[in-house]
GUDREN-166125 format. One record per residue (C-alpha): x, y, z; residue in three letters. Coordinates in steps of 0.02 Angstrom, whole numbers, padded with zeros to 5 digits, always signed. Layout:
<fitors>
XYZAla;...
</fitors>
This chain:
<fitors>
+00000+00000+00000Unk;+00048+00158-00045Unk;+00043+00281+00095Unk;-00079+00437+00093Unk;+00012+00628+00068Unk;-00049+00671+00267Unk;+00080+00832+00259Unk;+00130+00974+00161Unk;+00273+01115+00155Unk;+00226+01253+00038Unk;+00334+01406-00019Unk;+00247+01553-00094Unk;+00133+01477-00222Unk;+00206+01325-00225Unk;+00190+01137-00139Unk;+00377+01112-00092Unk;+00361+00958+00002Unk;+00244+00794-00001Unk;+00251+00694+00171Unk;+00172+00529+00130Unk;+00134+00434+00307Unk;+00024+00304+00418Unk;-00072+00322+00568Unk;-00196+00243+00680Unk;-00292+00286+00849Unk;-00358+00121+00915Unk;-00431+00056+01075Unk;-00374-00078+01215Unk;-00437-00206+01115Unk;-00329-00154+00973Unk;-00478-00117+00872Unk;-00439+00026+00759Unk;-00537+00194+00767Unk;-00464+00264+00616Unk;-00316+00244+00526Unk;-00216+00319+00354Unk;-00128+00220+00276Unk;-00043+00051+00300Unk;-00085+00023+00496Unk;-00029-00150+00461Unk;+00154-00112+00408Unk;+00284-00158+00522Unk;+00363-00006+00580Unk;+00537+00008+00701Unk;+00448+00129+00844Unk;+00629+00188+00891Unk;+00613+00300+01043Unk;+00419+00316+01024Unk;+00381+00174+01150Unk;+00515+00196+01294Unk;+00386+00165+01424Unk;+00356-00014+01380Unk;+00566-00056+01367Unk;+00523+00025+01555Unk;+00403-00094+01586Unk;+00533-00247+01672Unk;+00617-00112+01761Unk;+00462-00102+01879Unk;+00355-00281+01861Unk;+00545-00342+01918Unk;+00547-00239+02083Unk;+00695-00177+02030Unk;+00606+00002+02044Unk;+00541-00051+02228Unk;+00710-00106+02264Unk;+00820+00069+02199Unk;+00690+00173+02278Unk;+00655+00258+02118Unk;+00521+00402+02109Unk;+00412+00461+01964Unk;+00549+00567+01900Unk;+00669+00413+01887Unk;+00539+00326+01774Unk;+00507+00483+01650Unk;+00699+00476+01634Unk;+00682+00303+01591Unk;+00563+00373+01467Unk;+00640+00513+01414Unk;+00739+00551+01254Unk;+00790+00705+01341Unk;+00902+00878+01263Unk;+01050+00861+01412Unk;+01015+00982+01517Unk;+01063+01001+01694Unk;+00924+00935+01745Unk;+00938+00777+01648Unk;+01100+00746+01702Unk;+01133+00780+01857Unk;+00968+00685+01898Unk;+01050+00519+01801Unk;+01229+00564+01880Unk;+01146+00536+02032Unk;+01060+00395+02005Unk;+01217+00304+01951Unk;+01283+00366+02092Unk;+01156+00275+02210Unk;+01182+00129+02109Unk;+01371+00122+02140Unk;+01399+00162+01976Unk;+01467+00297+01860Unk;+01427+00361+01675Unk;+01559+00247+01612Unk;+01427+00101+01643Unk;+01318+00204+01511Unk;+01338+00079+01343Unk;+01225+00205+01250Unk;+01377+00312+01165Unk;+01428+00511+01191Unk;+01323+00632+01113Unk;+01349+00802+01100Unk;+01228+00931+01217Unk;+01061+00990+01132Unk;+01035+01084+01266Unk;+01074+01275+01216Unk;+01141+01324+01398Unk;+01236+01189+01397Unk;+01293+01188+01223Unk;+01335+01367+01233Unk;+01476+01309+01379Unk;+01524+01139+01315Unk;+01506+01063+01163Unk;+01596+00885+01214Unk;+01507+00737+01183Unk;+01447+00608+01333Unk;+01381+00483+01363Unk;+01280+00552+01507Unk;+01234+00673+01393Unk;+01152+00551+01255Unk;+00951+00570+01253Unk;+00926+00389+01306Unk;+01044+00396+01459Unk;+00887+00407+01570Unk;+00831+00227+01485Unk;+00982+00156+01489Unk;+01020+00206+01692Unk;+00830+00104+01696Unk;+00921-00047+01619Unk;+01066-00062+01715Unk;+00960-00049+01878Unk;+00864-00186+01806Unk;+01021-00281+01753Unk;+01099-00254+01924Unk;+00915-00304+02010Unk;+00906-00477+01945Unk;+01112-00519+01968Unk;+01141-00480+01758Unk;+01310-00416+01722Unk;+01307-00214+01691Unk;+01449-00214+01549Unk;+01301-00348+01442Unk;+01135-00272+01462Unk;+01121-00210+01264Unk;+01146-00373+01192Unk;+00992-00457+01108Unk;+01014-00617+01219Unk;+01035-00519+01377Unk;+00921-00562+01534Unk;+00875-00364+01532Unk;+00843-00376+01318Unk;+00745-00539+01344Unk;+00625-00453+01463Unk;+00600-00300+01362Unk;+00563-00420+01217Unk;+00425-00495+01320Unk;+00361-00360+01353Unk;+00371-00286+01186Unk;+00299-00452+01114Unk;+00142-00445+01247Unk;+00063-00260+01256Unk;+00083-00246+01054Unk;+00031-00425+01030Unk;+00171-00454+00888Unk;+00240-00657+00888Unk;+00407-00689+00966Unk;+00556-00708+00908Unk;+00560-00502+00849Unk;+00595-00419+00699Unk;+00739-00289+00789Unk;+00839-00165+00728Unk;+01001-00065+00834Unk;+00954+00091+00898Unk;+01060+00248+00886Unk;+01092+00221+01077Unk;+01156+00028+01026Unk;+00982-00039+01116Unk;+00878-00178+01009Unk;+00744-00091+00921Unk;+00609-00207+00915Unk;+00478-00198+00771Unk;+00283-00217+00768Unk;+00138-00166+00673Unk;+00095+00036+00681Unk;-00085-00051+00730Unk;-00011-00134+00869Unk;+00069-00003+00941Unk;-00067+00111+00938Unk;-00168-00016+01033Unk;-00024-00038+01171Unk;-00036+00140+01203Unk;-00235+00137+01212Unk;-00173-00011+01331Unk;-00072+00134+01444Unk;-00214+00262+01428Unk;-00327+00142+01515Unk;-00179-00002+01618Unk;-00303-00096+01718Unk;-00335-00196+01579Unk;-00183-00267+01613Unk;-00209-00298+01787Unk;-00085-00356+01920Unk;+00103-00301+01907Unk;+00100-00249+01728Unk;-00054-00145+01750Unk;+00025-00064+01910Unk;+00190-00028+01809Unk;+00108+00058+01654Unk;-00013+00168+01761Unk;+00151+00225+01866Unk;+00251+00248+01702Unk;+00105+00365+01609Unk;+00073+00464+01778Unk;+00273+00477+01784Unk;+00268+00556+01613Unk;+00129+00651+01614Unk;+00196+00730+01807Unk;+00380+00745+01725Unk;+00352+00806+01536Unk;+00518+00911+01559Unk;+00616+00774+01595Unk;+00560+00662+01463Unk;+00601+00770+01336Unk;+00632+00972+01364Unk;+00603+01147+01331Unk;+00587+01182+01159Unk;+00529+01020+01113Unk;+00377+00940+01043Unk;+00342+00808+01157Unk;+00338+00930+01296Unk;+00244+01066+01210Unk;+00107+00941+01140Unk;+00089+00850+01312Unk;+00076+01025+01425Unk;-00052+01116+01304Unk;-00151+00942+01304Unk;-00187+00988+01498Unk;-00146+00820+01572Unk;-00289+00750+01440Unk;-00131+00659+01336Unk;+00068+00614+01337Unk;+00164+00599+01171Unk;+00320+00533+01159Unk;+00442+00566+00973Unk;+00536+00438+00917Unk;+00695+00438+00787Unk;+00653+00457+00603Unk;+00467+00531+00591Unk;+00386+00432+00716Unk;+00261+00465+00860Unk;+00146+00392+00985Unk;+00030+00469+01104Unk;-00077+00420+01258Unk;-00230+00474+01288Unk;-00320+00420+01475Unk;-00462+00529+01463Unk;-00527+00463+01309Unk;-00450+00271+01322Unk;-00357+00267+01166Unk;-00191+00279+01078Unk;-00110+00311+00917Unk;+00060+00293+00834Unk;+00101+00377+00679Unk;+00272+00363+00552Unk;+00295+00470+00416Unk;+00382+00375+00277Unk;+00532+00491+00243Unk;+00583+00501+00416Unk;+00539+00700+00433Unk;+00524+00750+00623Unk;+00441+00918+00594Unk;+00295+00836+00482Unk;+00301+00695+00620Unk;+00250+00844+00763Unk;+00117+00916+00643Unk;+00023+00761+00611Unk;+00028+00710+00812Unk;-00047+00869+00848Unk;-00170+00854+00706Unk;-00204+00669+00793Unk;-00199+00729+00983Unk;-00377+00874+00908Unk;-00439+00736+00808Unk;-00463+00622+00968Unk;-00514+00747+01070Unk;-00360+00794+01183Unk;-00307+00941+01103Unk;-00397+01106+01074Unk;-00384+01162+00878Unk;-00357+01336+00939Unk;-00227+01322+01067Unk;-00069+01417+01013Unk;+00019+01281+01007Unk;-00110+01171+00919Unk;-00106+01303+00772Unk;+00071+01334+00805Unk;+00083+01128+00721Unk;-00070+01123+00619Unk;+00001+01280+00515Unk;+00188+01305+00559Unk;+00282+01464+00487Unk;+00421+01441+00381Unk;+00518+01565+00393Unk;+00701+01645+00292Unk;+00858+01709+00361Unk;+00785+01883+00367Unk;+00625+01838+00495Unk;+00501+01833+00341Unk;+00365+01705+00317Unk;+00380+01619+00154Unk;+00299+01465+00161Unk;+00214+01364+00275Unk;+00200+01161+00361Unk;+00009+01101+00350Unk;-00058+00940+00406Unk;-00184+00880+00254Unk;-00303+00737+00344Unk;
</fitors>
């Protein structure tokens, strides 16, 4: 299937750029609301769907155990820009641990962080967006007696859990599809479908009942308390989630994808758009987050997405981003 244009870029008279995608908003049940496109397609959900590779980390009482608190779990959600409060906050948690950013496997990235950039433009690994998630799996790793220099591997105790948890909430077949993520994690792969209906599965988690159900309402109230550190200022994720008014949490992932929570409404959708573009990507999330219901059309930040300003060098609007649904 060919996916529907869902976004376009214009400049002056003219239709610049065509950003062909898929989405769905489904239920619990994984029963589809709506969708565009090829809901069926396996997609890699990259960074989209941190709070399920978070899901071990608490049903192992590994959380319990490191007396974590809801910020510690949006860091393990977090894809965050490196600011000082991202990592002191996982500096310290090493710390607790007995353990140091050299523990990080994830790879040094340079700050995104403007403060910090503006100071220090060294790369770290404390300061990589998924050093939050990957402080999560060492805890885990350290938890259940797993060696913390092998938690990234696709046959390690910590990746075997994730993958069961992965394989459950979306209901994709073991073994998984996977890809690497840019952090070295295993990406695991499902159907856009499926992940939609794992996050309807978060906006309502006592249909999971026991542990896991426990572990997914802590991780969505951890977000939606935390937004700033599971992502930060200046970013979509937190933007999105804070004009929603607690009604939704979105979470970006790599390469034009997006998922989003919604409790007040019991649903979720996930959304890739096919050329990887992560501005079209925020634009069609908030075009999703009004079309369920969690989003007012005229917030400024609604129509900030919906119709974003392009502008030149000079501060002059000359074209504009426009969600087409």
């Amino acid at each position: 299937m060919t996916n529907p244009i869902l976004v376009e870029t214009t400049r002056g008279p003219m239709t610049e750029n065509r950003h062909r995608a898929a989405a769905a908003i489904c239920t619990p049940s994984g029963d589809i609301v709506e969708a565009w496109g090829d809901a069926g397609a396996a997609i890699l959900p990259r960074s989209s769907i941190k709070m399920i590779q978070a899901l071990p980390l608490i049903e192992s009482g590994a959380a319990a155990a490191a007396n974590l608190r809801p910020s510690h779990l949006a860091l393990a959600c977090a894809s965050h820009q490196g600011a000082a409060i991202h990592t002191d906050a996982v500096e310290a948690w090493l710390g607790a641990l007995g353990l140091s950013p050299d523990h990080l496997l994830c790879g040094p990235q340079p700050p995104r962080d403007p403060a910090v950039k503006a100071k220090d433009r060294t790369a770290t690994r404390v300061l990589n967006n998924c050093s939050g998630k990957h402080a999560g799996f060492l805890t885990l790793a350290r938890h259940i007696g797993a060696a913390p220099d092998g938690y990234l591997t696709p046959d390690a105790p910590v990746q075997k859990a994730v993958a069961d948890a992965f394989a459950d909430v979306t209901g994709t077949e073991l073994p998984l599809l996977f890809g690497i993520d840019g952090c070295s994690a295993p990406n695991f792969a499902a159907s856009l479908s499926g992940i939609a209906g794992a996050m309807a599965k978060f906006a309502k988690p006592e249909v999971f009942g026991g542990a896991r159900g426990a572990a997914a309402g802590a991780l969505v109230a951890a977000m939606a308390a935390h937004p700033e550190l599971v992502s930060g200022e200046g970013r979509a994720c937190l933007a999105l989630t804070r004009a929603s008014g607690g009604r939704a949490v979105v979470k970006t992932g790599a390469d034009g994808v997006f998922t989003g929570i919604c409790p007040e409404k019991g649903l979720g959708f996930c959304l890739k758009v096919d050329d990887g573009n992560t501005a079209a990507s925020e634009s069609l999330c908030a075009a999703l987050m009004v079309r369920v219901g969690v989003l007012d059309a005229d917030h400024p930040t609604a129509r900030h997405y919906l119709g974003t300003d392009i502008a030149n060098f000079n501060g002059e609007v000359v074209g504009t981003r426009r969600v087409v649904i």
